[in-house]
C-alpha positions in Angstrom: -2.2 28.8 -1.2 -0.3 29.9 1.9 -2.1 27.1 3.8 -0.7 24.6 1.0 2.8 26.3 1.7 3.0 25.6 5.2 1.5 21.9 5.0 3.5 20.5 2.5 7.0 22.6 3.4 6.7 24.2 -0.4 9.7 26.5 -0.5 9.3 29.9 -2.5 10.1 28.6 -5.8 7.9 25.8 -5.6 4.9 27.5 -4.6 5.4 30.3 -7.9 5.6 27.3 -10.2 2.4 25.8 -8.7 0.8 29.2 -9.2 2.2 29.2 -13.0 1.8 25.3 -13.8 -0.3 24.5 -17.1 -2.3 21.9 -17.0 -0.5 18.3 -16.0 2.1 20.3 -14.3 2.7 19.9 -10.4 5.3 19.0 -7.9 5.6 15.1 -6.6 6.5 15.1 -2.4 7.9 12.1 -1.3 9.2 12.0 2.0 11.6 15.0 2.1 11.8 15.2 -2.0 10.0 17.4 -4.3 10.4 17.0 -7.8 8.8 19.0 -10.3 6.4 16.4 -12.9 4.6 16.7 -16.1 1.9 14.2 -16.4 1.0 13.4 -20.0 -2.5 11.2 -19.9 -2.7 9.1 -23.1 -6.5 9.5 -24.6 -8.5 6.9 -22.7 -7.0 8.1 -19.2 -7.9 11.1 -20.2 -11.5 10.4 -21.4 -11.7 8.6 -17.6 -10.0 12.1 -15.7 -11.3 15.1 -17.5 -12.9 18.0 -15.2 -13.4 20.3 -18.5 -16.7 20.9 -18.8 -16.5 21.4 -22.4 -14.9 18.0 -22.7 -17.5 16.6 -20.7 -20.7 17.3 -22.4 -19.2 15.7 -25.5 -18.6 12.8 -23.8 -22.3 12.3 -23.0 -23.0 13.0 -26.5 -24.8 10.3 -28.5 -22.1 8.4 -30.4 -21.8 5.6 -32.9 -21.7 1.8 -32.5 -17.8 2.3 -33.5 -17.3 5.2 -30.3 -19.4 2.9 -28.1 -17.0 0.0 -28.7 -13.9 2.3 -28.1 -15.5 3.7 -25.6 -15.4 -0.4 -23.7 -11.9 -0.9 -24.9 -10.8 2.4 -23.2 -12.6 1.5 -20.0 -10.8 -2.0 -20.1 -7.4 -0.6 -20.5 -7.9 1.8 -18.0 -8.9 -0.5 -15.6 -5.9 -3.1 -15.8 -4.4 0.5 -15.5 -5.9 0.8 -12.0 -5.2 -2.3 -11.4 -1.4 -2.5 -12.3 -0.4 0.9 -10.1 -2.1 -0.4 -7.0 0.3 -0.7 -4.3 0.7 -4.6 -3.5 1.1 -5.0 -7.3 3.7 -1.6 -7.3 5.7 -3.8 -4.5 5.8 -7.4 -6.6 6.4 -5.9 -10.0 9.3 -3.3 -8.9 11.2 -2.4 -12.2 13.4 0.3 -11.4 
């Protein structure tokens, strides 16, 4: 953690609620700013993100036809996701 200190300039505070973050919780560094997040993945983001291992085997699980065809209409959503956040498109669709 100390190591994580130091590279990233993490002052006291910020390296206590790093140590006491649930999950989703973390600090975003840009530039000179940190600002504390919470990142809320909506169900197919967090189908594609999941490290729990529980979570995992029950995703290679057999399934139905109908969690099969989710399962494609998640993928697809997530990947105009990927696809929508990457940096050229970021820069040409600027909102805020």
């Amino acid at each position: 953690m100390e190591h994580l200190v130091k590279t990233f300039n993490l002052s006291e505070s910020e390296k206590e609620k790093l140590l006491t973050a649930n999950v989703g919780e973390g600090i975003l560094l840009m530039e000179n700013e940190h600002t504390e997040i919470r990142s809320i993945a909506s169900k197919e983001e967090h189908l594609l993100i999941t490290t729990n291992p529980n979570e995992l085997l029950k995703i290679d699980e057999p399934e139905s036809e109908q969690a099969k065809e989710e399962k494609v209409t998640i993928k697809e959503s997530c990947r105009q996701i990927l696809i929508d956040i990457r940096p050229q498109n970021l820069k040409r669709n600027r909102h805020f």
